[in-house]
KEDREN-407425 format. One record per residue (C-alpha): residue number from 1; residue in one letter; x, y, z. Coordinates in nm, 3 decimals. Layout:
{r NUM "A" {X Y Z}}
...
END
This chain:
{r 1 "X" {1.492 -0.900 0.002}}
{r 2 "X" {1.626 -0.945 -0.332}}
{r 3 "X" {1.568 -1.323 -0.345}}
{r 4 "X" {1.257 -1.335 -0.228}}
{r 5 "X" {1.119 -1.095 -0.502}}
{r 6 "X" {1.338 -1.265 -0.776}}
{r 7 "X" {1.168 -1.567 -0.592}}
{r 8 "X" {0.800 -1.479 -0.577}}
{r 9 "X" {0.843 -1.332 -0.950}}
{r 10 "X" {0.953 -1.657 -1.095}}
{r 11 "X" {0.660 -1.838 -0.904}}
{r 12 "X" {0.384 -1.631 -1.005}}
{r 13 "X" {0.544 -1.597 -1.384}}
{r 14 "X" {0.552 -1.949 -1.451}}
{r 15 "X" {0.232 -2.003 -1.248}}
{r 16 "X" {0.078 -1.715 -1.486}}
{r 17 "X" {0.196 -1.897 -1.781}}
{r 18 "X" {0.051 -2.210 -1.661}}
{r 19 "X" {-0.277 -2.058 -1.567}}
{r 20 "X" {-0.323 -1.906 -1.900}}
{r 21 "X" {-0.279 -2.229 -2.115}}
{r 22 "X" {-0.547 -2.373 -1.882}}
{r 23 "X" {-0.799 -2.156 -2.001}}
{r 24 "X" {-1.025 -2.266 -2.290}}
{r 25 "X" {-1.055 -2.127 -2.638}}
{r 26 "X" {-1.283 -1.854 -2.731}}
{r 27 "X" {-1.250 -1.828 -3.110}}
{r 28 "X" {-1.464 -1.995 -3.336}}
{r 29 "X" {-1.140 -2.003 -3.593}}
{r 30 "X" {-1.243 -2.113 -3.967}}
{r 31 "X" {-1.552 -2.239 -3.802}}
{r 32 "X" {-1.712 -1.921 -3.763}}
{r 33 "X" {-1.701 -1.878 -4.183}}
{r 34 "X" {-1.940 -2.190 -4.234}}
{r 35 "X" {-2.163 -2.153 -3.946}}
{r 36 "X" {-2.015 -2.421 -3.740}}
{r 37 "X" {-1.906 -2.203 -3.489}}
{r 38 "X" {-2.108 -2.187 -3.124}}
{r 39 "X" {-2.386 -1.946 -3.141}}
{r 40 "X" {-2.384 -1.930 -2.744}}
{r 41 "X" {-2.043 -1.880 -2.572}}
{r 42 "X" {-2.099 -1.908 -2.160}}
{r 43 "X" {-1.866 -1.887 -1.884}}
{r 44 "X" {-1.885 -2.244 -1.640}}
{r 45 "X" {-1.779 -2.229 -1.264}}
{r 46 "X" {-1.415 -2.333 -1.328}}
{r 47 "X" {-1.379 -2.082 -1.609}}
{r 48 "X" {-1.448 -1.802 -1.345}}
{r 49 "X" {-1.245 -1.911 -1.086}}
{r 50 "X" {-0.961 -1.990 -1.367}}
{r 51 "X" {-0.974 -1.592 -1.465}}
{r 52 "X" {-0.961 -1.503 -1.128}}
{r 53 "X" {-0.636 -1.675 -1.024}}
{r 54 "X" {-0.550 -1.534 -1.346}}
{r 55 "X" {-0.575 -1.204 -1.278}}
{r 56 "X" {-0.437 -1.197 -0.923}}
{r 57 "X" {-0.104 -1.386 -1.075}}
{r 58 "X" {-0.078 -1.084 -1.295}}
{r 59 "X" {-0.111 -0.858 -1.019}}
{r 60 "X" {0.126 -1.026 -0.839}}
{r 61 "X" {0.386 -1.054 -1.161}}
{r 62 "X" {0.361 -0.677 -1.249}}
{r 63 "X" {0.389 -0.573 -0.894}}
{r 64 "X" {0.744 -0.762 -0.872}}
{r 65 "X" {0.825 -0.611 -1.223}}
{r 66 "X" {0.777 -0.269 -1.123}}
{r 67 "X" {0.926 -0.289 -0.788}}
{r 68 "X" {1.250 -0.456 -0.963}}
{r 69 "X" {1.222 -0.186 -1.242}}
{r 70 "X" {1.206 0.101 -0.959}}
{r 71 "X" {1.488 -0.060 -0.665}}
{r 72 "X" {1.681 -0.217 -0.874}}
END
């Protein structure tokens, strides 16, 4: 039982990690001081379904953590 959590948390943790680089940047950065920054910031298809897997990886991760942190 062991190895498979130790298992599915090393998955989803470098899966999470992965998934989060994917996602594109939000802040204007310096950009934003000499109105060169987007006015309009929307959300495409693959942005959605990018913060989705997202999430459920870090449902899965914590889950693991806290089972670890309470069994073991």
């Amino acid at each position: 039982m062991k190895v498979l959590l130790l298992t599915i948390e090393f998955v989803s943790a470098i899966s999470l990690i992965i998934a989060i680089l994917l996602h594109s940047a939000k802040g204007e950065g310096l950009a934003g001081i000499g109105g060169q920054g987007r006015m309009f910031n929307s959300q495409k298809g693959l942005e959605d379904g990018l913060n989705r897997i997202t999430t459920i990886l870090a449902i899965i991760f914590l889950t693991t953590a806290g089972i670890f942190g309470v069994y073991y």
